[in-house]
N, CA, C and O atoms as a Tinker XYZ file with bonds, in Angstrom:
   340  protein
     1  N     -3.631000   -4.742000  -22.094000    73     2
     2  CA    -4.290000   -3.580000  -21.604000    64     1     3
     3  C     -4.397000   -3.686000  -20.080000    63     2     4     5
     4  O     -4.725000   -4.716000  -19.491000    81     3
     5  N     -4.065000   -2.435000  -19.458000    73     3     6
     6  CA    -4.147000   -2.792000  -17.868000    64     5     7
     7  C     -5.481000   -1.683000  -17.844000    63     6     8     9
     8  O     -5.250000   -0.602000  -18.385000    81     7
     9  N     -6.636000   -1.850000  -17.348000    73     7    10
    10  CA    -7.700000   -0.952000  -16.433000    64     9    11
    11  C     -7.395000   -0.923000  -14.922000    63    10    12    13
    12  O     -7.448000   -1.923000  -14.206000    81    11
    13  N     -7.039000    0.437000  -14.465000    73    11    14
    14  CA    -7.593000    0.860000  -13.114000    64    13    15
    15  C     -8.545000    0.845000  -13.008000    63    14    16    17
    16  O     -9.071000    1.698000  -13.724000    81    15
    17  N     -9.629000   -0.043000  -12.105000    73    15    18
    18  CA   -11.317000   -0.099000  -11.874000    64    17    19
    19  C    -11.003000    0.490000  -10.332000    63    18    20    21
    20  O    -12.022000    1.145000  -10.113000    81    19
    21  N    -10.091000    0.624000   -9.063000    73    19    22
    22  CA    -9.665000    1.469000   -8.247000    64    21    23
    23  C    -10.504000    2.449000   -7.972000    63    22    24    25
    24  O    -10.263000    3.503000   -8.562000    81    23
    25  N    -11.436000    2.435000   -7.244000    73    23    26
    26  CA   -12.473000    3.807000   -7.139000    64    25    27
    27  C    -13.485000    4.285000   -8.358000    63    26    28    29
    28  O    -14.008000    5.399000   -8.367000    81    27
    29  N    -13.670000    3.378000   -9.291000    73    27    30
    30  CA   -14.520000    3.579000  -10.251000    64    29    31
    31  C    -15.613000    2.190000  -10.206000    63    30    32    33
    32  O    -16.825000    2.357000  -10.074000    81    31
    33  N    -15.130000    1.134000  -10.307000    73    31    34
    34  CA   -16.073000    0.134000   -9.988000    64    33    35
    35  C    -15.857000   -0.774000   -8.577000    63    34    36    37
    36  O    -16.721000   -1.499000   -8.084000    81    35
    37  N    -14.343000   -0.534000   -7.990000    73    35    38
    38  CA   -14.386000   -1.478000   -6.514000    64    37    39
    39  C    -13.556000   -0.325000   -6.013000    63    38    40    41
    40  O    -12.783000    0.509000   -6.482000    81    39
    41  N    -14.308000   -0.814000   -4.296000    73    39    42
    42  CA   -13.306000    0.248000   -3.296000    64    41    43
    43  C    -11.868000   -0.712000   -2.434000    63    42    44    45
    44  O    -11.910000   -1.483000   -1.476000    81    43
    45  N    -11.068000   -0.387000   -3.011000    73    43    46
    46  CA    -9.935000   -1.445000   -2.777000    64    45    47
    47  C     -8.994000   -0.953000   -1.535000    63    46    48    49
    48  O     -8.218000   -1.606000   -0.838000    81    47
    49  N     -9.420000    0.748000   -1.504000    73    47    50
    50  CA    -8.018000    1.198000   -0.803000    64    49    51
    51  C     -8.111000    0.756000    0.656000    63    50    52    53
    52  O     -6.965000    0.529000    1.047000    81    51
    53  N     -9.262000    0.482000    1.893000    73    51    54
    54  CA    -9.058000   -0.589000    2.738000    64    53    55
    55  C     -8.694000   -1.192000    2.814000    63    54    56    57
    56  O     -8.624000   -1.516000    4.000000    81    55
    57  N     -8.225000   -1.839000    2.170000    73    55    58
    58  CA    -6.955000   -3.202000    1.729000    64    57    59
    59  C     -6.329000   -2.799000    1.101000    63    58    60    61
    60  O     -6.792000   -3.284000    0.068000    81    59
    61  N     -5.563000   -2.248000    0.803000    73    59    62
    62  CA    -4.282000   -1.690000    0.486000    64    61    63
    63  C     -3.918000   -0.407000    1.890000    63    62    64    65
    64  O     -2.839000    0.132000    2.137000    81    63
    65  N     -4.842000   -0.284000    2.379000    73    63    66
    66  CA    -4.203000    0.313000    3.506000    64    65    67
    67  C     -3.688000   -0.482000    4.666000    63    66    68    69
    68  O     -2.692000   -0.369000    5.380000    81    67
    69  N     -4.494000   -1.157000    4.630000    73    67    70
    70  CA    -3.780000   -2.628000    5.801000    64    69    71
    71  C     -3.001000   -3.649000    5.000000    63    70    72    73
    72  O     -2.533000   -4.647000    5.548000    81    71
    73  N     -2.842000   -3.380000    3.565000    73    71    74
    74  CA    -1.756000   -4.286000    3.210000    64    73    75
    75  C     -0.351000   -3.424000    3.475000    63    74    76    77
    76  O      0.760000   -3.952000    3.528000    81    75
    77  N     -0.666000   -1.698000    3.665000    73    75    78
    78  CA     0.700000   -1.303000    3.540000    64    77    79
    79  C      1.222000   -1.269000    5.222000    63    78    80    81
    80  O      2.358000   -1.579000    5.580000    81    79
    81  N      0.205000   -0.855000    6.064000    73    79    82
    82  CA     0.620000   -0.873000    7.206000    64    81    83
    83  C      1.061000   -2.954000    7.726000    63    82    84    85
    84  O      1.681000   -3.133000    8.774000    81    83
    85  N      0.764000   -3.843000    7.111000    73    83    86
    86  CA     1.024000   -5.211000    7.492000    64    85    87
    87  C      2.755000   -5.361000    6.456000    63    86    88    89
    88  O      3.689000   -6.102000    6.759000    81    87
    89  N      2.711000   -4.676000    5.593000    73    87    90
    90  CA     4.080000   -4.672000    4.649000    64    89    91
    91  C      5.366000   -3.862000    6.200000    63    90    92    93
    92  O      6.259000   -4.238000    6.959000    81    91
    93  N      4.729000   -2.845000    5.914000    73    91    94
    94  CA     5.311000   -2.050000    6.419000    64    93    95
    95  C      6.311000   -2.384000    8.019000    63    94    96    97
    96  O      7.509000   -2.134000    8.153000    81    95
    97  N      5.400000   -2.990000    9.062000    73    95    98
    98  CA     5.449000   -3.913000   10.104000    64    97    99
    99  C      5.818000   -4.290000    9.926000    63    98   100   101
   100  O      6.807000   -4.015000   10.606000    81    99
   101  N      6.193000   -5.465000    9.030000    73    99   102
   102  CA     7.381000   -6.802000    8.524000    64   101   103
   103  C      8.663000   -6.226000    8.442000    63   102   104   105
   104  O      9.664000   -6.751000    8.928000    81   103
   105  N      8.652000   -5.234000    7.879000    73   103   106
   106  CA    10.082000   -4.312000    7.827000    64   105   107
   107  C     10.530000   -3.287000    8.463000    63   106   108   109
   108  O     11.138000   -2.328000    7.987000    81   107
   109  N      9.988000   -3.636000   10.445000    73   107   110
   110  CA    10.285000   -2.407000   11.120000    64   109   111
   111  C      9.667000   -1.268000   11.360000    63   110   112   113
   112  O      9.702000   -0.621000   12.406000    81   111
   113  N      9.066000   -1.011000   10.326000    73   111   114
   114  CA     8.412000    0.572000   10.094000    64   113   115
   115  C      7.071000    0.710000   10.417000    63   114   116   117
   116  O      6.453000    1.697000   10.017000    81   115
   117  N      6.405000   -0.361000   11.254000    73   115   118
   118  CA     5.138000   -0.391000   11.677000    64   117   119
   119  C      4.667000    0.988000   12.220000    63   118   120   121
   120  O      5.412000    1.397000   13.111000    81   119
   121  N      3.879000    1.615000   11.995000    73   119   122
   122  CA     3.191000    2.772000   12.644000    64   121   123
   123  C      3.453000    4.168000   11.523000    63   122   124   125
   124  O      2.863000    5.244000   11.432000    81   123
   125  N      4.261000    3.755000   10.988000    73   123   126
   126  CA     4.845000    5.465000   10.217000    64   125   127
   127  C      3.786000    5.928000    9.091000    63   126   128   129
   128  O      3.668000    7.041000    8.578000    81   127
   129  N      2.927000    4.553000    8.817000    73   127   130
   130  CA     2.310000    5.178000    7.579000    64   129   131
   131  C      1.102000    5.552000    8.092000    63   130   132   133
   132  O      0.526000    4.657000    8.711000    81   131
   133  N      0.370000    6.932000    7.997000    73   131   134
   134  CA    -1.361000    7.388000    8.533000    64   133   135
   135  C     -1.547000    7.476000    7.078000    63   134   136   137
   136  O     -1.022000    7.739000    5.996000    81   135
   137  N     -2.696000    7.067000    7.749000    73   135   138
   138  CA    -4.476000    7.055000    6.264000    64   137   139
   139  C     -4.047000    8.397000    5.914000    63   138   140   141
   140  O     -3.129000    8.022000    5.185000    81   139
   141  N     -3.992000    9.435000    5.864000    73   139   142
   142  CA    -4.137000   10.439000    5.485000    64   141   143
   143  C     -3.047000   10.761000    4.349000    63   142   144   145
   144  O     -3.377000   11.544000    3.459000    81   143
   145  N     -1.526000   10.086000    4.336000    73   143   146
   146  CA    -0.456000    9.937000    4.136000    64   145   147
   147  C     -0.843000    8.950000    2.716000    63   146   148   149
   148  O     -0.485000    9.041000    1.542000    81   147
   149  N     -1.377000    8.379000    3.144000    73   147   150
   150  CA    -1.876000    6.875000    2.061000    64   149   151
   151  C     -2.467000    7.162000    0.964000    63   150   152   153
   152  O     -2.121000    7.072000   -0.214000    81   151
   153  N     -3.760000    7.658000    1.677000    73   151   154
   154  CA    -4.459000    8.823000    0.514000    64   153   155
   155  C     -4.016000    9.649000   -0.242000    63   154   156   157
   156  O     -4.354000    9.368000   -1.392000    81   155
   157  N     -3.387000   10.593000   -0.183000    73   155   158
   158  CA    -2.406000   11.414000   -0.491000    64   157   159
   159  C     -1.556000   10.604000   -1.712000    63   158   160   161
   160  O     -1.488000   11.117000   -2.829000    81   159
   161  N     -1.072000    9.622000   -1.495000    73   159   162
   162  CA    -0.423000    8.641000   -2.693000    64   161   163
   163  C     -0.757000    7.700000   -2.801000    63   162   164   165
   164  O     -0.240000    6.585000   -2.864000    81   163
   165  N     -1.545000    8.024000   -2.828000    73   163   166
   166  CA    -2.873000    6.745000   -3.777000    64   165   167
   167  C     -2.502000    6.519000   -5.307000    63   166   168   169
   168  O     -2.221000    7.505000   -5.989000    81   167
   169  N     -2.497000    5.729000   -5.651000    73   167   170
   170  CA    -2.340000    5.308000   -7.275000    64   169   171
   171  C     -0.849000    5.373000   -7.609000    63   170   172   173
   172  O     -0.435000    4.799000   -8.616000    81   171
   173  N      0.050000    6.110000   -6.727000    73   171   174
   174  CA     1.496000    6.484000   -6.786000    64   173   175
   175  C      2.327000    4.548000   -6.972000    63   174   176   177
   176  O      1.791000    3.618000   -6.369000    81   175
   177  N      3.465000    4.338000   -7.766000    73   175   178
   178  CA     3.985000    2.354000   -7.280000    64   177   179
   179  C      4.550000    2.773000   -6.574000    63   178   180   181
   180  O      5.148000    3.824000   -6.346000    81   179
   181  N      4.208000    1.144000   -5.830000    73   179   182
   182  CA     4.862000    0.719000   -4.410000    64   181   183
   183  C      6.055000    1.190000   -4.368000    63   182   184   185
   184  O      6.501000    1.509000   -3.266000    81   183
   185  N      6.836000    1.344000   -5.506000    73   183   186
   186  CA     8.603000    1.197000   -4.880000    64   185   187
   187  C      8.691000    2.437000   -4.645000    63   186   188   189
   188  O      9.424000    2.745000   -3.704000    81   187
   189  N      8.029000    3.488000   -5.360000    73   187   190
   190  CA     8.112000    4.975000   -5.540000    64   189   191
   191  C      7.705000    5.389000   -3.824000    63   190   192   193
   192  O      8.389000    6.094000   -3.083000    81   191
   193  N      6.538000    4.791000   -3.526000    73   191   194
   194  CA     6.023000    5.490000   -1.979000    64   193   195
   195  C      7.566000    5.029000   -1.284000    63   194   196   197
   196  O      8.547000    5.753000   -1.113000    81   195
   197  N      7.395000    3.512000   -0.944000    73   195   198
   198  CA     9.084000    3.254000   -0.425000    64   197   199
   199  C      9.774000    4.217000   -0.265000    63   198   200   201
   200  O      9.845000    4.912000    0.748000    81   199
   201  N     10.450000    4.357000   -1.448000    73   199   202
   202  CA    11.668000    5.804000   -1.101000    64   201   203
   203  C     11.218000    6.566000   -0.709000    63   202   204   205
   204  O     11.832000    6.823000    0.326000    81   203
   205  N      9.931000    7.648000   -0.914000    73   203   206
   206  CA     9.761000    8.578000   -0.223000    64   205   207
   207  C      9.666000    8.580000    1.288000    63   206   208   209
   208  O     10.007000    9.464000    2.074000    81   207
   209  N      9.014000    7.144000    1.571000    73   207   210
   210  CA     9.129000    6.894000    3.164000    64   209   211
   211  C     10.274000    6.998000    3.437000    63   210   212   213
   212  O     10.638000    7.885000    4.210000    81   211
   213  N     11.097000    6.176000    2.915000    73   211   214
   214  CA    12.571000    6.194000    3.254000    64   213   215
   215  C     13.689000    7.679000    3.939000    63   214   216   217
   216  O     14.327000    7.988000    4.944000    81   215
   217  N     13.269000    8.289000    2.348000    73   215   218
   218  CA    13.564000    9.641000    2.398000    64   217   219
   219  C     12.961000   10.631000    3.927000    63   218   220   221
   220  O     13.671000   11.333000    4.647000    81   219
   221  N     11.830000   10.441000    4.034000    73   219   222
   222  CA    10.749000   10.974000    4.913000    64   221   223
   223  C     10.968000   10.881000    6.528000    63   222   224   225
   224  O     10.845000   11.732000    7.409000    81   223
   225  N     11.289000    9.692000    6.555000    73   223   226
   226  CA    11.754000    9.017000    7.839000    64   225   227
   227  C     13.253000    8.437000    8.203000    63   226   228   229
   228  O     13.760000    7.865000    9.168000    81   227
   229  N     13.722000    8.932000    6.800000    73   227   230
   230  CA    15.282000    7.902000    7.442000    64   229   231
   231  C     15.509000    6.344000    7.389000    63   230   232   233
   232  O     16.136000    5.626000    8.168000    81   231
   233  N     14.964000    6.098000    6.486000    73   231   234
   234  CA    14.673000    4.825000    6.558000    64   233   235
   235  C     15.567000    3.803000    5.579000    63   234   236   237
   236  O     16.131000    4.285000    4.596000    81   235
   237  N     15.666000    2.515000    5.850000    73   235   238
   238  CA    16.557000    2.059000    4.442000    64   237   239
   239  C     15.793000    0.780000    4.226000    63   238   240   241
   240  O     16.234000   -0.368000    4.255000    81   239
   241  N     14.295000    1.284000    3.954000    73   239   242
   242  CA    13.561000   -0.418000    3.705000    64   241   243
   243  C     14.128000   -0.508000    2.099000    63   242   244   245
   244  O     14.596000    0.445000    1.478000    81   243
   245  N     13.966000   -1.891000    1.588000    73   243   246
   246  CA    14.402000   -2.290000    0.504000    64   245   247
   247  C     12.615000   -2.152000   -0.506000    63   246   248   249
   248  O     11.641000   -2.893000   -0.375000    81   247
   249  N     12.749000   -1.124000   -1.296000    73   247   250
   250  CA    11.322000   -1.244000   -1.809000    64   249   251
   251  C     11.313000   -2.225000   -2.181000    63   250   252   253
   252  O     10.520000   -2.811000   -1.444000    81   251
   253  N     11.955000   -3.424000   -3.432000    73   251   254
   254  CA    11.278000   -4.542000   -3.701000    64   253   255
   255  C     10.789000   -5.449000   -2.860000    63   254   256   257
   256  O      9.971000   -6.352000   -3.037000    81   255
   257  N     11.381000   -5.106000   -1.932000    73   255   258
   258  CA    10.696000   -6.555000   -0.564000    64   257   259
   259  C      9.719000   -5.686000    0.207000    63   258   260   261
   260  O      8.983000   -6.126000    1.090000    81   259
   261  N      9.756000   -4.621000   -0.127000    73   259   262
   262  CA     8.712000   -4.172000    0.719000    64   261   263
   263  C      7.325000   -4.411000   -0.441000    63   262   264   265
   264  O      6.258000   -5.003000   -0.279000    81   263
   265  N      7.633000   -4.004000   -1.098000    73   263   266
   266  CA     6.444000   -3.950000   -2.529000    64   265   267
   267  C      5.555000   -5.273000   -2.624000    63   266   268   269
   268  O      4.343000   -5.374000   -2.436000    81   267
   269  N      6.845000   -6.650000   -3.098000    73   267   270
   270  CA     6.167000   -7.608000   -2.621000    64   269   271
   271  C      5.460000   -8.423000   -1.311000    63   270   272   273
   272  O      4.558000   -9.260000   -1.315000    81   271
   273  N      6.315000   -7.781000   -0.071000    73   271   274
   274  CA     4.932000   -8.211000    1.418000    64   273   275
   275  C      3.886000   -7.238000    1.044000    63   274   276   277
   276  O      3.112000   -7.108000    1.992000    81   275
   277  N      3.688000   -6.793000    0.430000    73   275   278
   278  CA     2.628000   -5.283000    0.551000    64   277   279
   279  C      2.038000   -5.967000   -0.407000    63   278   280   281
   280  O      0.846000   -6.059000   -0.115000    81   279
   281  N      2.299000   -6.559000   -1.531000    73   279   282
   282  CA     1.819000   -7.695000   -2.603000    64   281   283
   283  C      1.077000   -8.518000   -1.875000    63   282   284   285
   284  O     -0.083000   -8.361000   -1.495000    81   283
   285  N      1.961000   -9.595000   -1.662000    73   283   286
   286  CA     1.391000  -10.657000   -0.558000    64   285   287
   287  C     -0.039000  -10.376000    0.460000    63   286   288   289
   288  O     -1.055000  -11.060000    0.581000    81   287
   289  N      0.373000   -9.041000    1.132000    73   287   290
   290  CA    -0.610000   -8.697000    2.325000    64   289   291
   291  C     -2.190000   -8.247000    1.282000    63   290   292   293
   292  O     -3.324000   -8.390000    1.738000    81   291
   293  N     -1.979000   -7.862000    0.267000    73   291   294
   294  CA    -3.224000   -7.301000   -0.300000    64   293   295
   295  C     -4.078000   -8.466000   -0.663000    63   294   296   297
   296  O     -5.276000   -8.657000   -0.452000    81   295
   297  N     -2.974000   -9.373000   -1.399000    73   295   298
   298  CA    -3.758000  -10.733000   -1.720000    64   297   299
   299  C     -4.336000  -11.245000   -1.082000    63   298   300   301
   300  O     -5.324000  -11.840000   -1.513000    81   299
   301  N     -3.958000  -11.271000    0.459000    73   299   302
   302  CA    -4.993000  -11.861000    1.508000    64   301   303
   303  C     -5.884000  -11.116000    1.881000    63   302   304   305
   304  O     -6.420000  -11.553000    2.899000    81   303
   305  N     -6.353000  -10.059000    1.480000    73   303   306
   306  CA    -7.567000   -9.244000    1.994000    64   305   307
   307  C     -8.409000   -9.522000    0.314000    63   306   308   309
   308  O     -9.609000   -9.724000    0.505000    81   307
   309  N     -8.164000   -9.551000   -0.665000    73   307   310
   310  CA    -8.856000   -9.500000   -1.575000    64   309   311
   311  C    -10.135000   -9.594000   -1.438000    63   310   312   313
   312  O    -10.920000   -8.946000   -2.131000    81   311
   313  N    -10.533000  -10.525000   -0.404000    73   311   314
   314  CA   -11.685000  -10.780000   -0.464000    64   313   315
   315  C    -12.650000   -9.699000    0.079000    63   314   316   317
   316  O    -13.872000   -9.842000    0.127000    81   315
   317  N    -11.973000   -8.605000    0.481000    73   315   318
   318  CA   -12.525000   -7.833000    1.405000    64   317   319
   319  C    -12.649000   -6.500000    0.493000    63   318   320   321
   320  O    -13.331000   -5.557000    0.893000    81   319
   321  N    -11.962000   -6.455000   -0.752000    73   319   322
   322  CA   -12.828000   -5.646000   -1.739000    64   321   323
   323  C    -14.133000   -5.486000   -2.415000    63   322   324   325
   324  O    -14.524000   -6.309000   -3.243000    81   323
   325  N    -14.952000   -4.230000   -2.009000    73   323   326
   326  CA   -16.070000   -4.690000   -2.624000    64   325   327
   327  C    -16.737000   -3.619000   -3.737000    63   326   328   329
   328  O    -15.952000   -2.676000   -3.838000    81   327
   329  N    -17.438000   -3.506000   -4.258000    73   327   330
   330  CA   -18.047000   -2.963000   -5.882000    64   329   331
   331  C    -18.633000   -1.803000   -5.350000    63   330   332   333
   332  O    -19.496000   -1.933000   -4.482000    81   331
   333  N    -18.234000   -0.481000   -5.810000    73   331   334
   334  CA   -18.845000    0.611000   -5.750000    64   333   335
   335  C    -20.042000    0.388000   -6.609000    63   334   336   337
   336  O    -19.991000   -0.033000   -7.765000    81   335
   337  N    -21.723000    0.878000   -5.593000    73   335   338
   338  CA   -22.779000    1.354000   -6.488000    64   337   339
   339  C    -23.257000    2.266000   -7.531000    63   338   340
   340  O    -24.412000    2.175000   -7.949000    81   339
């Protein structure tokens, strides 16, 4: 069984927003992604946003390597998720 707790019991997307903009940076594309953009495809998988960036901007990042630094980068903020009241 997988649960999304994602905005129901922890607020995660601060870290996943600096995991995508720290992914993102690793592969060139530093700056292209705004919060507003993020939001917008929220809950959307990693590989799926990828292409659309791709598509969006011209871009030829490799989603699986992007998916996993964007992996990687979240894991190191984990700690910085915290429990909606």
């Amino acid at each position: 069984m997988i649960i999304d707790c994602d905005g129901t019991l922890v607020d995660s997307m601060p870290a996943h927003f600096e995991a995508w903009c720290e992914a993102l940076a690793l592969h060139g594309a530093g700056g292209i992604f705004k919060e507003d953009v993020f939001f917008a495809m929220g809950g959307r998988p990693t590989r799926d946003i990828v292409v659309e960036l791709n598509d969006e901007y011209n871009l030829r990042l490799d989603p699986e390597k992007v998916a996993f630094a964007k992996r990687e980068a979240f894991l190191k903020r984990i700690s910085t998720v915290t429990l909606i009241d």
